[in-house]
C-alpha positions in Angstrom: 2.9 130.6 81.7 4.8 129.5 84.7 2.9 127.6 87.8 3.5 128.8 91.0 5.8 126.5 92.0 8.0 127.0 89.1 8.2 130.8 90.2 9.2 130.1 93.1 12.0 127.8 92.1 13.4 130.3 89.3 13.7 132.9 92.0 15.3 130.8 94.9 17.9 130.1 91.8 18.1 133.5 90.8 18.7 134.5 94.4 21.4 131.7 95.1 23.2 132.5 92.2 23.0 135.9 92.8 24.8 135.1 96.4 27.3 132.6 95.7 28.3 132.5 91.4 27.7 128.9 92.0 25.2 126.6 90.1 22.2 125.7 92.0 21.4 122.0 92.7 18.0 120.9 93.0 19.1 118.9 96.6 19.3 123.1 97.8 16.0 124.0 96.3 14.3 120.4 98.0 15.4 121.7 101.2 13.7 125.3 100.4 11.0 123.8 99.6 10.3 120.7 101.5 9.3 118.3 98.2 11.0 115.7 96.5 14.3 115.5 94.2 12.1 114.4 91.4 9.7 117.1 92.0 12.3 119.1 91.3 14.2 117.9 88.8 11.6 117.9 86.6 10.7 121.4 87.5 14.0 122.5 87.1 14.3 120.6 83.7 11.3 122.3 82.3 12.1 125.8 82.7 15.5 124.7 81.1 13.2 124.0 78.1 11.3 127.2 78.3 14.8 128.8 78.2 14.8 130.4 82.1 17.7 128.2 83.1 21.0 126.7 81.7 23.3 123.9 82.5 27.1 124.8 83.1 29.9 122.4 81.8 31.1 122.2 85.0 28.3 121.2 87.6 25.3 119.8 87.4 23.3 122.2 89.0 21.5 125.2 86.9 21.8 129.0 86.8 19.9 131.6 84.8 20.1 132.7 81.8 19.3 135.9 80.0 15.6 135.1 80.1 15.6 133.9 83.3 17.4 137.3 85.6 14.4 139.2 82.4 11.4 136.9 83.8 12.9 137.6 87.7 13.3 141.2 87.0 9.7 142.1 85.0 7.7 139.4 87.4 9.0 138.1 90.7 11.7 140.9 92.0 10.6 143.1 95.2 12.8 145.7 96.0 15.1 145.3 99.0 14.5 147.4 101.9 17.6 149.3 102.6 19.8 148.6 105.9 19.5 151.1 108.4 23.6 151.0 108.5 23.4 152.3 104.3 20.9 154.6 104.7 22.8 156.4 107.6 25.6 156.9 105.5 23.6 158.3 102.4 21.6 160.6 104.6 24.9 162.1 106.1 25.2 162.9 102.5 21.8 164.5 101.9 21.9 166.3 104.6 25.1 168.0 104.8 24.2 171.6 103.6 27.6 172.8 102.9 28.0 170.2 99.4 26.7 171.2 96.4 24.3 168.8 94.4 26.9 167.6 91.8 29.1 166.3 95.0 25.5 165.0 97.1 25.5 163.1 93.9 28.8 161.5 93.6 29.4 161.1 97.2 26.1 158.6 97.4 27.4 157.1 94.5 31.1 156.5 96.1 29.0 154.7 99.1 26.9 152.4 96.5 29.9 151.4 94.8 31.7 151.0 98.4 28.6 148.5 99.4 27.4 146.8 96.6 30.7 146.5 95.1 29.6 147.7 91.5 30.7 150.8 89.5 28.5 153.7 89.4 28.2 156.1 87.0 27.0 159.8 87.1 26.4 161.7 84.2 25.4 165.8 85.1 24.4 168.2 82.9 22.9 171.8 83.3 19.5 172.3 82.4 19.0 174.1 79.4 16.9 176.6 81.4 19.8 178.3 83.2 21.1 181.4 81.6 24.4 182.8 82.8 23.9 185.4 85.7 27.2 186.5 86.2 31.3 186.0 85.6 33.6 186.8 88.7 37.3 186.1 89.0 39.2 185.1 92.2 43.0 186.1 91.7 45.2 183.2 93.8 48.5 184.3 92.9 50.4 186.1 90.4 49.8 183.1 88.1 46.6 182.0 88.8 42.5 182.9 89.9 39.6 181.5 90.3 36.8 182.0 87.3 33.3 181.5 88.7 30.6 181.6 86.7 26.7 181.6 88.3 23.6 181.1 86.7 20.1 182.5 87.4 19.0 179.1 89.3 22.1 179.2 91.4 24.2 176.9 89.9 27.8 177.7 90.3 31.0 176.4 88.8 34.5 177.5 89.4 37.4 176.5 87.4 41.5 177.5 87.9 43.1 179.0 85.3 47.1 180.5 84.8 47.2 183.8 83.7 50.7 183.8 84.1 52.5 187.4 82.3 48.9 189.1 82.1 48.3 191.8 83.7 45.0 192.3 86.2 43.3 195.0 84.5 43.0 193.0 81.2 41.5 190.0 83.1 39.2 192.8 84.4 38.3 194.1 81.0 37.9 190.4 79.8 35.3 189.7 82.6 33.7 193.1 82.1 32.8 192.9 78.4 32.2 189.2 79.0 29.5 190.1 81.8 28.1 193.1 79.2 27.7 190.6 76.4 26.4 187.5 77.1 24.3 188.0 81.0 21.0 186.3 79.8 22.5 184.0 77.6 21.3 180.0 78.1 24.3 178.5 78.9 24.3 175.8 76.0 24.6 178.8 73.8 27.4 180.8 75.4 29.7 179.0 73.1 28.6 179.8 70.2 28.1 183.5 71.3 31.5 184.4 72.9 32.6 183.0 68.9 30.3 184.9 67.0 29.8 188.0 68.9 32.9 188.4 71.5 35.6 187.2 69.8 35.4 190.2 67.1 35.3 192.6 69.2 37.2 191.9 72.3 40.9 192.4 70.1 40.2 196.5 70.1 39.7 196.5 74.0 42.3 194.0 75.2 45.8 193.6 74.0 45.7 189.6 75.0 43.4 188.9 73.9 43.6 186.4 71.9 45.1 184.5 75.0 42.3 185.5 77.6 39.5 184.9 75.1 40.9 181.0 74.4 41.2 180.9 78.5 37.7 181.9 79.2 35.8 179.7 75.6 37.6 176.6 77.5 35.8 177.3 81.0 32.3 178.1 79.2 32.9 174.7 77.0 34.0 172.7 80.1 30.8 174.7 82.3 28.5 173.4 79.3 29.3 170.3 78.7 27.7 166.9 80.2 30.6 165.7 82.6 31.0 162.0 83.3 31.9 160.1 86.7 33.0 157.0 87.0 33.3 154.8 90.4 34.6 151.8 91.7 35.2 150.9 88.4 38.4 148.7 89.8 35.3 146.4 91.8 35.1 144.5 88.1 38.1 142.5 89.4 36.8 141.0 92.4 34.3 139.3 90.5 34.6 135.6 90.0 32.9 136.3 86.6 36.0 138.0 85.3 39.0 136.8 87.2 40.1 135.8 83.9 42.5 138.4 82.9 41.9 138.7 79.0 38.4 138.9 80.3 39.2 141.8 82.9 40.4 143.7 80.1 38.1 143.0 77.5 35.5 144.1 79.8 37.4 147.3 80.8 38.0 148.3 77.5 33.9 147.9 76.8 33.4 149.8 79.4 35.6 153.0 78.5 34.4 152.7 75.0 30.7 152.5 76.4 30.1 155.0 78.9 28.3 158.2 77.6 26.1 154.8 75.8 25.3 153.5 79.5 23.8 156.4 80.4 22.8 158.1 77.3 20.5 155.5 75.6 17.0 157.0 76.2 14.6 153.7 75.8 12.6 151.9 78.6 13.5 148.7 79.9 10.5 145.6 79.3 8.4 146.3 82.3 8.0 149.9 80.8 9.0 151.6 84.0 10.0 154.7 82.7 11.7 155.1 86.4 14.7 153.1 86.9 15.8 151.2 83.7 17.4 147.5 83.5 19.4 146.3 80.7 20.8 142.5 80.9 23.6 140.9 79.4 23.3 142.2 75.6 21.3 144.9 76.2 23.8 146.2 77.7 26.3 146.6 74.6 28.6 146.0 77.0 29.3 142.2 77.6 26.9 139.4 78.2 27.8 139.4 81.5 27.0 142.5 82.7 23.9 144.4 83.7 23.2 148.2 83.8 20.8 149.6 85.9 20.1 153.3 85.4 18.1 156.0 85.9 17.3 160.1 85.3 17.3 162.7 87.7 16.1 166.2 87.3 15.7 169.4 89.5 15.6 173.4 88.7 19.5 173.5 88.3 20.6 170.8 86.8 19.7 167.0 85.1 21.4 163.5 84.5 21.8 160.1 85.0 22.9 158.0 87.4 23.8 153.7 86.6 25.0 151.1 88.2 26.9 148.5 86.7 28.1 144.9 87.5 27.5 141.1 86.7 24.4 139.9 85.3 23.9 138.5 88.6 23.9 141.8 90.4 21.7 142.5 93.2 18.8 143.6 91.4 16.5 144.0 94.3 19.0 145.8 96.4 20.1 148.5 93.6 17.0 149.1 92.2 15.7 150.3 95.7 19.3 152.1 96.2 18.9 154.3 93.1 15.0 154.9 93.7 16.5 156.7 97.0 19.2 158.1 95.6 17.0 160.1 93.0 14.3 161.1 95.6 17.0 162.5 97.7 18.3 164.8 94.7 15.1 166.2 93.5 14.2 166.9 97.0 17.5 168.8 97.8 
């Protein structure tokens, strides 16, 4: 068990190294704390031993290690208020009526990844409570409309399609049996009826059918599945951590590879906040690195996730408080 004093020296590390990537020196921590360089030396040696700290090749002051940003996290972290100039811009968000939820959502994102300088991640899906309302069409042009499909909690999603050579009665007819068929359906299951039940029979009513019927499965499967956002994910390479370019790479590639895993993985973090979740370095399944901070979301018309991620000596304090307002903000909307 740590002393006070050795609390208070692992976070003033924590938070230097958070600020500048540089090791921290025990002549900055005696000036923190008003004691002597031996004092903390030894202090600083110790929780090297109990494996909160680590030595660098290249200085000789100290940074964290994995344990060390856990024992911060779990133990000495407070959340960060957030700056009245960040909370301005995310309540323009939240309170502009005319967006839908899915854009409230990656909007604030947009702005945490334009101040923290992190990627964010936003994963949306429908709840499986919705059940398809109703199927409209929006003709644009001789080649193209507007499909819009509704569901009975007022979700709505619109896709463009080309219907280039077919005539406007048999997109009618499409929508028509479409609407006759499958109202009431749960929207995860629209798939698999418009194969099982449509499909058969829609060939004796429409003569492209075949055509329309693959035009309309691909709006469903697109409306139904989980769709992913990524943000600032360029911000990696202002970070001293990987300005080495086989690094940058490396890191991208994890990160492409890793996504729907970011925000997927459905297990607590240690303090058993089942709220906003931490990973750190290789509990990311990322890179060693990095930290993910994530958490769920979930109102009458849709759920997800939303993450964060950046170096393992992110702002903890700042974006855990950033995506606790965030989320409030959604299931309030």
């Amino acid at each position: 068990m740590l002393t006070d004093r050795q609390k208070e020296i692992l976070k003033l590390i924590v938070m230097e190294y958070i600020k500048g990537a540089k090791p921290v020196g025990s002549n900055l921590i005696c000036e923190m704390l008003n004691c002597s360089s031996a004092t903390v030396r030894s202090e600083m040696a110790t929780l090297e031993e109990y494996g909160l700290l680590e030595k660098t090749h290249t200085s000789s002051g100290r940074v964290p290690s994995e344990e060390g940003y856990r024992y911060y996290v779990n133990n000495l972290m407070k959340p960060k208020e957030i700056s009245g100039e960040d909370m301005l811009k995310l309540q323009l968000i939240f309170s502009n009526n005319q967006l839908e939820l899915s854009d409230c959502i990656k909007k604030s994102l947009e702005i945490v990844s334009d101040i923290t300088n992190y990627t964010s991640v936003v994963l949306g899906t429908k709840s499986h409570d919705n059940t398809l309302k109703e199927v409209n069409i929006v003709p644009l042009s001789e080649k193209n409309m507007v499909v819009v499909v509704i569901t009975d909690k007022g979700f709505v999603e619109h896709k463009t399609i080309n219907v280039e050579g077919i005539s406007l009665e048999e997109i009618k007819k499409t929508v028509t049996l479409i609407n006759n068929m499958i109202i009431g359906t749960p929207i995860d299951e629209i798939s698999s009826k418009l194969e099982f039940e449509v499909k058969p029979i829609i060939g004796r009513y429409v003569k492209e059918h075949e055509r329309l019927y693959n035009v309309f499965y691909n709006v469903f499967t697109n409306f139904t599945n989980k769709s992913v956002d990524v943000m600032g994910k360029s911000n990696i390479l202002k970070l001293p951590e990987f300005s080495n370019v086989e690094k940058i790479r490396e890191v991208l590639e994890k990160l492409d590879d890793n996504i729907d895993s970011i925000v997927e993985e459905n297990k607590e973090d240690e303090t058993g906040n089942n709220n906003i979740n931490i990973y750190i370095g290789k509990e990311t399944n990322i890179d060693d690195d990095m930290t993910v901070i994530r958490t769920r979301y979930k109102t009458d018309k849709e759920e997800g996730t939303i993450a964060i991620v950046g170096p393992k000596r992110m702002e903890y304090d700042r974006v855990v408080n950033l995506l606790e307002y965030i989320k409030e903000n959604i299931e309030r909307k």
